[in-house]
Structures are given as structure tokens and as C-alpha cells.
N, CA, C and O atoms as CSV, one atom per row, in Angstrom:
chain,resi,resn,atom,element,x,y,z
A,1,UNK,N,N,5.119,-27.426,-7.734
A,1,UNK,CA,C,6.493,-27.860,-7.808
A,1,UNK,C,C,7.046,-27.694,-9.215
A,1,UNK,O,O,8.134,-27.160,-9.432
A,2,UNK,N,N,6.308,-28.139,-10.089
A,2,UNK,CA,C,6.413,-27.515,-11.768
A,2,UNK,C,C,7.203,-26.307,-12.232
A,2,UNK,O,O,8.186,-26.326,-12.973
A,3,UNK,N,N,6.366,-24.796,-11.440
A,3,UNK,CA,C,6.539,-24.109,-11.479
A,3,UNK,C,C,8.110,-23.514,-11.205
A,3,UNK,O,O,8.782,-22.656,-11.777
A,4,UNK,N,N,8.317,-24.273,-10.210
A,4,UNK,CA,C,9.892,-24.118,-9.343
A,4,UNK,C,C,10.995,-24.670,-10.282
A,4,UNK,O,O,11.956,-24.042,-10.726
A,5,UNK,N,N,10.706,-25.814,-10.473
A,5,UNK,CA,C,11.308,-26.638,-11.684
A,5,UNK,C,C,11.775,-26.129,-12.688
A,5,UNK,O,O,12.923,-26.347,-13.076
A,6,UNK,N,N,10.580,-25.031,-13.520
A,6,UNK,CA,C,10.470,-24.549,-14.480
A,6,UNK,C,C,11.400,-23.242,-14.512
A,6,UNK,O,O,12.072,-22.856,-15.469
A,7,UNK,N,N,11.229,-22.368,-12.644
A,7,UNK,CA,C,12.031,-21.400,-12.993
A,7,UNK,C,C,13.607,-21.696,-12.608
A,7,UNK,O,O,14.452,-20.897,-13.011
A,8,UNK,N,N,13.989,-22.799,-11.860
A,8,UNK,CA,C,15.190,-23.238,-11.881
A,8,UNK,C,C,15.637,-23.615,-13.091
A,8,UNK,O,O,16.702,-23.072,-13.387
A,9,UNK,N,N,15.152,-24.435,-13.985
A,9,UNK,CA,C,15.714,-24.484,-15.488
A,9,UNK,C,C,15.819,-23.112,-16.352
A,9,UNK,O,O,16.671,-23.017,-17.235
A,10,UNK,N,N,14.739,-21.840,-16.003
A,10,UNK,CA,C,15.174,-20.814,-16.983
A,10,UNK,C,C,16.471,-20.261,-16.174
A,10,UNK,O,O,17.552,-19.989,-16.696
A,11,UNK,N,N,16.152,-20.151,-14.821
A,11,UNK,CA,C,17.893,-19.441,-14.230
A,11,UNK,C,C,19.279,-19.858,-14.745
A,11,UNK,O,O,20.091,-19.182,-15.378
A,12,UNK,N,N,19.356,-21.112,-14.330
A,12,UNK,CA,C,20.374,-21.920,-14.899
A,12,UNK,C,C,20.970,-21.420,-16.871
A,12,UNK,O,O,22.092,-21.097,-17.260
A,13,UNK,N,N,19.742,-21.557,-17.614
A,13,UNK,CA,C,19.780,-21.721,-18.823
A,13,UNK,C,C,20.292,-19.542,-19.221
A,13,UNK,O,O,20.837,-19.088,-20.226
A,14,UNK,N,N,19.865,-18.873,-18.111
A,14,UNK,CA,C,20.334,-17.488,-18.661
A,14,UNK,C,C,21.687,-17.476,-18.241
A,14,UNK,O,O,22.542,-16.855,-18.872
A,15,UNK,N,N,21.962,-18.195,-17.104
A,15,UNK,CA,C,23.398,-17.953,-16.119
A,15,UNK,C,C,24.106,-18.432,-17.135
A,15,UNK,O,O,25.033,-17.642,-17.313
A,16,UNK,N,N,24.195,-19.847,-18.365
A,16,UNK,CA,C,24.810,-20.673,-18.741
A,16,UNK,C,C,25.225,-19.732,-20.067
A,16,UNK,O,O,26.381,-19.698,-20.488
A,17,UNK,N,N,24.005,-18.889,-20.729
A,17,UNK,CA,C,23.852,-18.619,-22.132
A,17,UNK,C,C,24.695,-17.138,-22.252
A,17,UNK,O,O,25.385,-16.943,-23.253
A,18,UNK,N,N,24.607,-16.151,-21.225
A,18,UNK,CA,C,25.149,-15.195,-21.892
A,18,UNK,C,C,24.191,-13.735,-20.737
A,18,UNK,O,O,23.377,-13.922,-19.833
A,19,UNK,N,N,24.578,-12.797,-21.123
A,19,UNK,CA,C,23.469,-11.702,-21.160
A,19,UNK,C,C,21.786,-11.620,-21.611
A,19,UNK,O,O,21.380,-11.421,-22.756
A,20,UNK,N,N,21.050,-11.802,-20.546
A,20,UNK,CA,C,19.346,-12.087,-20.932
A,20,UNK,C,C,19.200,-10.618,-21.852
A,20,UNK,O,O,18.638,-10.679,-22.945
A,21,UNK,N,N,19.615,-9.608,-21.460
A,21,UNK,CA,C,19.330,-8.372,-22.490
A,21,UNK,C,C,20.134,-8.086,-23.495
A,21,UNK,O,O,21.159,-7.713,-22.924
A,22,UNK,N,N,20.286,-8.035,-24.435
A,22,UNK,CA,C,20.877,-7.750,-25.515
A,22,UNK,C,C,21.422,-5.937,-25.042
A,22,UNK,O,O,20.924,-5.143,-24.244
A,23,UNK,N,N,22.835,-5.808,-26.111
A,23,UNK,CA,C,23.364,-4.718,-25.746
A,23,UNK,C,C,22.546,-3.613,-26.567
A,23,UNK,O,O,22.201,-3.592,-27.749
A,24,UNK,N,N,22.313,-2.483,-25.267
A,24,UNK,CA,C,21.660,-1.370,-25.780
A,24,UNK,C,C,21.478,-0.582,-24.751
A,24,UNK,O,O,20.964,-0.918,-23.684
A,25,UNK,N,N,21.958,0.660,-25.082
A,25,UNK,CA,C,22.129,1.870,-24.000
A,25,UNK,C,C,21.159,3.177,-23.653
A,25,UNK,O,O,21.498,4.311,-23.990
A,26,UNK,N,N,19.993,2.921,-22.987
A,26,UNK,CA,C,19.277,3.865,-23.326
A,26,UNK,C,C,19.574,5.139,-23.001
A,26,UNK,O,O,20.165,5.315,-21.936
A,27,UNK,N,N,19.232,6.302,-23.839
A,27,UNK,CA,C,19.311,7.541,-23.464
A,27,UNK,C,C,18.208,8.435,-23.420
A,27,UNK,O,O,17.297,7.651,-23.153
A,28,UNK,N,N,17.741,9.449,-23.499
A,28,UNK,CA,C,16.997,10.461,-22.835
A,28,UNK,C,C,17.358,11.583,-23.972
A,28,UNK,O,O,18.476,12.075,-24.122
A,29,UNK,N,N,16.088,11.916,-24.811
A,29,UNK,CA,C,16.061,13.271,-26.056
A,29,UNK,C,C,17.066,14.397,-25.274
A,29,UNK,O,O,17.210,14.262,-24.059
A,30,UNK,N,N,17.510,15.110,-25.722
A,30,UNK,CA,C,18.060,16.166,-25.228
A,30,UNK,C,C,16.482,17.368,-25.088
A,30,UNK,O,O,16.216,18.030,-24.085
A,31,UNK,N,N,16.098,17.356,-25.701
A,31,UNK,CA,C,14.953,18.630,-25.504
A,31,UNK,C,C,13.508,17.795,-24.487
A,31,UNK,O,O,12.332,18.151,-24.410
A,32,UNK,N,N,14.296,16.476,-23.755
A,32,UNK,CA,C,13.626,16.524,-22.597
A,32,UNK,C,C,13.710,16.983,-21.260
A,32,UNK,O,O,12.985,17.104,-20.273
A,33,UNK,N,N,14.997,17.214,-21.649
A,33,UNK,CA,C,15.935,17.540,-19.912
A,33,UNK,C,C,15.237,19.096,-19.562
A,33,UNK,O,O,14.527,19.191,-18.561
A,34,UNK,N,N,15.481,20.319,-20.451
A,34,UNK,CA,C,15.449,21.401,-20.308
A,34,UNK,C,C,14.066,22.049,-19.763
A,34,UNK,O,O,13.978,23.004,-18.990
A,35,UNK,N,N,12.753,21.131,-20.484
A,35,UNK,CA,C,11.561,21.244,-20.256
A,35,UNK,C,C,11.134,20.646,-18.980
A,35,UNK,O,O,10.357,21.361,-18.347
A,36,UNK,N,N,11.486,19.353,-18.359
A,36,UNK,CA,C,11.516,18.953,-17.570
A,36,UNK,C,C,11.691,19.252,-16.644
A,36,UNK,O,O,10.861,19.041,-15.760
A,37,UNK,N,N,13.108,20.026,-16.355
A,37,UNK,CA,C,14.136,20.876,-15.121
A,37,UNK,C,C,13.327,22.017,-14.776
A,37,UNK,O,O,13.389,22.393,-13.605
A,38,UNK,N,N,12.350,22.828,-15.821
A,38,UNK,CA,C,11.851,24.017,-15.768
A,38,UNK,C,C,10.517,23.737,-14.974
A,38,UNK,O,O,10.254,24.359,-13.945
A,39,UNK,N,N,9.524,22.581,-15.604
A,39,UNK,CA,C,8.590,22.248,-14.575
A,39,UNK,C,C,8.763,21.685,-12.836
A,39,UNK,O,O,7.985,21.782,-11.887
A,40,UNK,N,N,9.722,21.262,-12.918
A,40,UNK,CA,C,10.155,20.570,-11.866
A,40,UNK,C,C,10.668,22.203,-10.880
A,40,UNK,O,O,10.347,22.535,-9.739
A,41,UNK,N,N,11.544,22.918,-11.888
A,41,UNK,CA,C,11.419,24.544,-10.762
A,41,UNK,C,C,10.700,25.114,-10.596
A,41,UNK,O,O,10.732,25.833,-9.598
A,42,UNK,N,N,9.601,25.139,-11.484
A,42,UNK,CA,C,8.596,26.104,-10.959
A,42,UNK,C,C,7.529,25.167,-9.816
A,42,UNK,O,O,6.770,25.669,-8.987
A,43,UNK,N,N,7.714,23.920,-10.035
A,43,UNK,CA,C,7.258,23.358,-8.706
A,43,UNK,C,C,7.565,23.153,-7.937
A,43,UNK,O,O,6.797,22.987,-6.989
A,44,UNK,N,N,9.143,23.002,-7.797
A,44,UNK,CA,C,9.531,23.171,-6.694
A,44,UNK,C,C,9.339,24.462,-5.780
A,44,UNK,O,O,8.805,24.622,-4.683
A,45,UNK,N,N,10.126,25.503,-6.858
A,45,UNK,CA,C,9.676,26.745,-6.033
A,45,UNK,C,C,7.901,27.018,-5.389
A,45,UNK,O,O,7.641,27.235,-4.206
A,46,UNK,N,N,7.118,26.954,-6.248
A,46,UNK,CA,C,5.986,27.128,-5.412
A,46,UNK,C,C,5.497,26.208,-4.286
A,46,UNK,O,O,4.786,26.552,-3.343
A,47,UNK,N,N,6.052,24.828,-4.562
A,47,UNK,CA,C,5.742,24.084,-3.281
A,47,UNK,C,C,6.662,24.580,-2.054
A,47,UNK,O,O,6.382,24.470,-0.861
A,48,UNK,N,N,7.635,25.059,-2.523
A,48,UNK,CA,C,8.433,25.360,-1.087
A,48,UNK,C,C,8.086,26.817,-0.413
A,48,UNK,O,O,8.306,27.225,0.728
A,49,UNK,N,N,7.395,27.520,-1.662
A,49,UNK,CA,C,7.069,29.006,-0.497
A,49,UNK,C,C,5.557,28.726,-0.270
A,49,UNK,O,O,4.928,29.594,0.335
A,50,UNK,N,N,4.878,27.563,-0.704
A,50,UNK,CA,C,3.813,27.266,0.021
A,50,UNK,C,C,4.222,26.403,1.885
A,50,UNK,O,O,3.348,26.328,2.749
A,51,UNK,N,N,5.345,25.994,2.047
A,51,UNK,CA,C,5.679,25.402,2.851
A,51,UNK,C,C,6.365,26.759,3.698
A,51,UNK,O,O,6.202,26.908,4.909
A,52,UNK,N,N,7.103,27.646,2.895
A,52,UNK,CA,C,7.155,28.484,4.371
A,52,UNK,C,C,6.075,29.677,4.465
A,52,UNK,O,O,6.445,30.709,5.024
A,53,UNK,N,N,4.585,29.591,3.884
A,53,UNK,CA,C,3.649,29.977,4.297
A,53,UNK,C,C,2.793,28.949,5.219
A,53,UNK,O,O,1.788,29.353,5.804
A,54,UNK,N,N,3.113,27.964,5.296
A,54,UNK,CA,C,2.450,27.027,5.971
A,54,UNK,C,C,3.446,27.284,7.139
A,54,UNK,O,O,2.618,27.588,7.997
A,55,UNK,N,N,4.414,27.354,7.643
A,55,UNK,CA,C,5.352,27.392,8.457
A,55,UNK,C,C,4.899,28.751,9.286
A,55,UNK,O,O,4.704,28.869,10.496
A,56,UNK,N,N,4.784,29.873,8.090
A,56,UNK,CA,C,4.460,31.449,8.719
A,56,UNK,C,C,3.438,31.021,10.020
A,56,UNK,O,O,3.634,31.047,11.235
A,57,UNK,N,N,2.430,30.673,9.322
A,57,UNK,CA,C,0.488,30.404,9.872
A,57,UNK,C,C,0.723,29.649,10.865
A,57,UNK,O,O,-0.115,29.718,11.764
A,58,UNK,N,N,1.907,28.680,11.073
A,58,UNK,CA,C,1.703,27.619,12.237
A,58,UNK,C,C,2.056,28.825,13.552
A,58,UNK,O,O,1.333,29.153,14.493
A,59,UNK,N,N,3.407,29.292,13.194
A,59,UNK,CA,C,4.276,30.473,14.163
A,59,UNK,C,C,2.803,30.707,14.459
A,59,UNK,O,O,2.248,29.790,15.064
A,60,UNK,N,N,2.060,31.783,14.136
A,60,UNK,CA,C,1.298,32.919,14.285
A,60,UNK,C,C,0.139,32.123,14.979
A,60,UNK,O,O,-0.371,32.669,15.958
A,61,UNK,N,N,-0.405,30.724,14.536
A,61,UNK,CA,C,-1.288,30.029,15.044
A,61,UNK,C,C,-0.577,29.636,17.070
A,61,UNK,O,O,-1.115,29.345,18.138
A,62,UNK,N,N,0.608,29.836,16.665
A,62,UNK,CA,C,1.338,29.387,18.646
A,62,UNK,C,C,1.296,30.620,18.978
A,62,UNK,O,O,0.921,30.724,20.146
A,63,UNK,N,N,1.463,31.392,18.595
A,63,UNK,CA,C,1.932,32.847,18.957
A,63,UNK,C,C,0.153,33.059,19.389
A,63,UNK,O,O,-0.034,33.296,20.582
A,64,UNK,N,N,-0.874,32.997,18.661
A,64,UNK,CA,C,-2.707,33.500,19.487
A,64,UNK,C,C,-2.404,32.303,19.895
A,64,UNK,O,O,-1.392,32.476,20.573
A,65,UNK,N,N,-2.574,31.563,19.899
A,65,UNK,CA,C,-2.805,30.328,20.517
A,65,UNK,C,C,-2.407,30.477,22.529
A,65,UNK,O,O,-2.975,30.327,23.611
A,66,UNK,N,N,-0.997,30.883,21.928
A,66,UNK,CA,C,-0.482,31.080,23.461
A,66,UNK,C,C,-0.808,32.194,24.077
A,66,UNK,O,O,-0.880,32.253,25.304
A,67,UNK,N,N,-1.048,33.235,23.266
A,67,UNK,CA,C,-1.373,34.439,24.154
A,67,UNK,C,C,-2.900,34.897,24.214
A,67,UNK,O,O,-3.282,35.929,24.764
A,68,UNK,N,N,-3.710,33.975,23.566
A,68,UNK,CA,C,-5.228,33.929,24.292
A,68,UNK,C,C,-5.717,32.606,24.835
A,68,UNK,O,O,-6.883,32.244,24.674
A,69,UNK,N,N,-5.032,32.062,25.325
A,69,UNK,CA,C,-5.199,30.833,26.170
A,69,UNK,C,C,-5.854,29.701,25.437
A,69,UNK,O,O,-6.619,28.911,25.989
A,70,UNK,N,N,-5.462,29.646,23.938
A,70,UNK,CA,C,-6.182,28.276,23.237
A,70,UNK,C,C,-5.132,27.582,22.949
A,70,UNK,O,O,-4.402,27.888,22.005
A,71,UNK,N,N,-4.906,26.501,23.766
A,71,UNK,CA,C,-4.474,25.223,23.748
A,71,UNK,C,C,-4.232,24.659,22.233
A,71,UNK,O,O,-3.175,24.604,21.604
A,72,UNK,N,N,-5.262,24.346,21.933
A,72,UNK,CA,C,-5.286,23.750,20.877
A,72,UNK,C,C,-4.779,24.098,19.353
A,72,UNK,O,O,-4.179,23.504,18.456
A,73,UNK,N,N,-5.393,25.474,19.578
A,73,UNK,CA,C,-5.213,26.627,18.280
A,73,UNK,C,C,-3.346,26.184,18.474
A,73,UNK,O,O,-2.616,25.700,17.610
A,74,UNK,N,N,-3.007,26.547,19.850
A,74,UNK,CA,C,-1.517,26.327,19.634
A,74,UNK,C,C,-0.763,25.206,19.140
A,74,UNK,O,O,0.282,25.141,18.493
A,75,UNK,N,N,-1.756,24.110,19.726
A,75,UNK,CA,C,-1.276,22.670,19.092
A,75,UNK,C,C,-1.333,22.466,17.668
A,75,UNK,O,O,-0.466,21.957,16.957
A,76,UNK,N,N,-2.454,22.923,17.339
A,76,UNK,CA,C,-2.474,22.901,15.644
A,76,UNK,C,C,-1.153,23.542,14.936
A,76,UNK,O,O,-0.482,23.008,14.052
A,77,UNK,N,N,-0.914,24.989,15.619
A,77,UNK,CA,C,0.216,25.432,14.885
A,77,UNK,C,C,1.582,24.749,15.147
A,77,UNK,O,O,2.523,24.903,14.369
A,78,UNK,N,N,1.640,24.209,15.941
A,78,UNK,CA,C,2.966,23.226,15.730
A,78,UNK,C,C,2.949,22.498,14.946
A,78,UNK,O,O,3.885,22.469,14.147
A,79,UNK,N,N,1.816,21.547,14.835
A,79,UNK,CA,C,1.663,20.277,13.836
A,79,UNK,C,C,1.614,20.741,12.475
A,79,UNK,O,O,1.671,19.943,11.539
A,80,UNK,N,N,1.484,22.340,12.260
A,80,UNK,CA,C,1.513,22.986,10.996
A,80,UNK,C,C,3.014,23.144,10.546
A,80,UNK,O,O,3.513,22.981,9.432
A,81,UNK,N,N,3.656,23.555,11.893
A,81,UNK,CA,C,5.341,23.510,11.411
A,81,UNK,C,C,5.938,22.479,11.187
A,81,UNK,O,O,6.519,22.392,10.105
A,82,UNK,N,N,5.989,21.421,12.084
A,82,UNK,CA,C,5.998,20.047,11.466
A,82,UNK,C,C,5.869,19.514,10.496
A,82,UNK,O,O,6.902,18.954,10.131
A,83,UNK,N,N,4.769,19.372,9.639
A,83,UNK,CA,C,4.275,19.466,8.350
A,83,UNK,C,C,5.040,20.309,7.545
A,83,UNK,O,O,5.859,19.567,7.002
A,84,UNK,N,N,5.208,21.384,7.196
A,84,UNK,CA,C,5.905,21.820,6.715
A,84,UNK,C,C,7.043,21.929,6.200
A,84,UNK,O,O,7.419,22.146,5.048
A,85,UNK,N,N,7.773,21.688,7.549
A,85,UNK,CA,C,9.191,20.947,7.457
A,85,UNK,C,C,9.423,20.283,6.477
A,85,UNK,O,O,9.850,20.682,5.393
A,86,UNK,N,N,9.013,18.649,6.965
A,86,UNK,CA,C,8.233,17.476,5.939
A,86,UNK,C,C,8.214,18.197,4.666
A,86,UNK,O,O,9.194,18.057,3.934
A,87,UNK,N,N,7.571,18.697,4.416
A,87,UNK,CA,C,6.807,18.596,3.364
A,87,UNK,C,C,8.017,19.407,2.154
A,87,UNK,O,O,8.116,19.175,0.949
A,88,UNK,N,N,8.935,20.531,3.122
A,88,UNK,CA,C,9.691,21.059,2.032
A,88,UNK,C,C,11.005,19.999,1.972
A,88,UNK,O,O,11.423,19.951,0.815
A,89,UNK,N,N,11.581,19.355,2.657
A,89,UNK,CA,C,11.990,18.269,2.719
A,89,UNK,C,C,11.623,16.770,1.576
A,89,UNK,O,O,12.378,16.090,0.882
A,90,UNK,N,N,10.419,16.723,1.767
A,90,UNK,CA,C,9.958,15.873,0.533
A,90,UNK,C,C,10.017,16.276,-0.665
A,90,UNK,O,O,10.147,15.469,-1.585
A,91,UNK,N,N,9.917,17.828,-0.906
A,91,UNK,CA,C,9.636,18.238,-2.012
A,91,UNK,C,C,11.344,18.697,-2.566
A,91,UNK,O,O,11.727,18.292,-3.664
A,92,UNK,N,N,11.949,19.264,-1.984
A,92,UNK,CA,C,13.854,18.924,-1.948
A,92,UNK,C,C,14.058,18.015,-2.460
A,92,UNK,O,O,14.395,18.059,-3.643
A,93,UNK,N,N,13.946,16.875,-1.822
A,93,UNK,CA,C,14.605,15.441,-2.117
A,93,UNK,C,C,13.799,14.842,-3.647
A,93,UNK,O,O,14.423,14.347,-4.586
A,94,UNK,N,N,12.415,15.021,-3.604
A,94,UNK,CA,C,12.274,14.825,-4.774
A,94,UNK,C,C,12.713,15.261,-5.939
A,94,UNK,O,O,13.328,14.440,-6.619
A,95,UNK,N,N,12.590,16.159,-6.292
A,95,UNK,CA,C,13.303,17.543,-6.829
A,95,UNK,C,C,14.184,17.005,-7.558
A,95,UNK,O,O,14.088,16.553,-8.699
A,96,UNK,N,N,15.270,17.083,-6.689
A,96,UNK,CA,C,16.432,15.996,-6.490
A,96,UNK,C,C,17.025,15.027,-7.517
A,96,UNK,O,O,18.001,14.967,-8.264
A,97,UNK,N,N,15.536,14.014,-7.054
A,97,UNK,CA,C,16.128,12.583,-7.542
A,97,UNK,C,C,15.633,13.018,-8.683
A,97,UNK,O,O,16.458,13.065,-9.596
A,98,UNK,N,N,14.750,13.292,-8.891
A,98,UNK,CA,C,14.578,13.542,-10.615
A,98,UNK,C,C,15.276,14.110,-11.327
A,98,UNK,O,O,15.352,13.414,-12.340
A,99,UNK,N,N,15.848,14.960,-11.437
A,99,UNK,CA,C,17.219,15.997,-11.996
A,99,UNK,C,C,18.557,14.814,-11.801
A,99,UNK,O,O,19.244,14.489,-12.770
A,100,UNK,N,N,18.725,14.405,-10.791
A,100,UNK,CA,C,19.497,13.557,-10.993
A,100,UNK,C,C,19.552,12.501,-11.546
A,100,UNK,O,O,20.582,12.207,-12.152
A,101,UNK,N,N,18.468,11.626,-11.500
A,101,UNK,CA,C,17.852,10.324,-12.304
A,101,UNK,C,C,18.347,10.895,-14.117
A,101,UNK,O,O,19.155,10.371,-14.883
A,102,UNK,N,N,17.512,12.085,-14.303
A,102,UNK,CA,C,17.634,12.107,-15.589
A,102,UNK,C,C,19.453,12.636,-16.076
A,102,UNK,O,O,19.861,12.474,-17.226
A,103,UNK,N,N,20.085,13.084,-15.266
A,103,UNK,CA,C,21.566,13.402,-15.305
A,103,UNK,C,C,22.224,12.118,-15.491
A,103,UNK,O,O,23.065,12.004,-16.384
A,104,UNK,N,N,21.841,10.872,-14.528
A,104,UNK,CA,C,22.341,9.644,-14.742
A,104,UNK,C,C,22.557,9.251,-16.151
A,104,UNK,O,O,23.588,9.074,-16.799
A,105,UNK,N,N,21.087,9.149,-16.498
A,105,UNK,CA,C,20.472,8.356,-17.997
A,105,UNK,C,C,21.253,9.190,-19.081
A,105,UNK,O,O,21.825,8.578,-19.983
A,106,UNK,N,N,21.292,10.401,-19.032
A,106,UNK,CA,C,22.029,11.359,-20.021
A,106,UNK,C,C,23.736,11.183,-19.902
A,106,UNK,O,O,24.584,11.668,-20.651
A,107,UNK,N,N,23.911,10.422,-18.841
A,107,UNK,CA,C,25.774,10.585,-18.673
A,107,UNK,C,C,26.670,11.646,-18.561
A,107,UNK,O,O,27.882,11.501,-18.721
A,108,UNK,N,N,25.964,13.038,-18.208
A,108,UNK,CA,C,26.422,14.049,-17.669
A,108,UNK,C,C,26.517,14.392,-16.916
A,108,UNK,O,O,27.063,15.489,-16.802
């Protein structure tokens, strides 16, 4: 109950006093952005033509799959396109937020 006590008196006492952080604006080196953006493309790009080689192999895995009667071989290659999808999708959006995250912090 102490504990509760204790953090109801610090709430109160920041709500009453002002700003708990003092003013200060962080920013981001400029010769981080450029280095950053460049790793982030060359990973993006290779994760994404690893994803439509993973995409190729699934096709081609339905394609024998279906035309020598393996079930499975075919099932696998769907769950390969699937994946794939996903995966260039994850790697997009990540991409993404990072380039943007650091666009935020920079104010450009």
C-alpha cells in the first residue's frame, strides 16, 4: 500500500510542478541518415529479391508438385508463396518505419 501511496504523491507532485523533462530537442548527426538509408537499401533490396526467389521455387514447387502427383511437394510450394508474401511485406514496412522514424527525429 506504501508503494501506491508513494506513487500517488510523485504523480500529483509532477502534475503540480511543471514539465518532469526539462526542455531539449533531440536530433540525429546528419552523416547518420545517409549511411543508414544505404544499409537499410541494400537490405532491403536483397531481402526482397530473396522473397521473389522464394516466391519463383514455391510456383515451380505447385507446378511438379501438380503435374507428378505430389501432394505435398505442392503444398509446400504454396506455404512458400505465402511466406514470401509475408516476408516482403515485413521487410517493406520495416524499411519504412525506419527511414521514416529517422525523417521524424531530423524534422524533414
Amino acid at each position: 500500500m506504501s508503494q501506491l501511496l508513494q506513487s500517488m504523491h510523485d504523480v500529483l507532485t509532477l502534475a503540480a510542478g511543471g514539465p518532469a523533462v526539462p526542455d531539449f530537442t533531440p536530433t540525429l548527426p546528419d552523416a547518420l541518415k545517409t549511411p543508414t538509408g544505404e544499409i537499410l537499401g541494400y537490405t532491403a533490396g536483397g531481402g526482397l529479391s530473396g522473397c521473389v526467389l522464394g516466391g519463383l521455387s514455391g510456383w515451380a514447387m505447385i507446378a511438379i508438385g501438380h503435374n507428378s502427383e505430389r501432394p505435398t511437394l505442392a503444398a509446400r510450394g504454396k506455404a512458400a508463396i505465402v511466406s514470401s508474401g509475408l516476408a516482403a511485406i515485413g521487410i517493406a514496412v520495416t524499411s519504412g518505419l525506419v527511414l521514416g522514424l529517422y525523417s521524424m527525429a531530423k524534422g524533414s
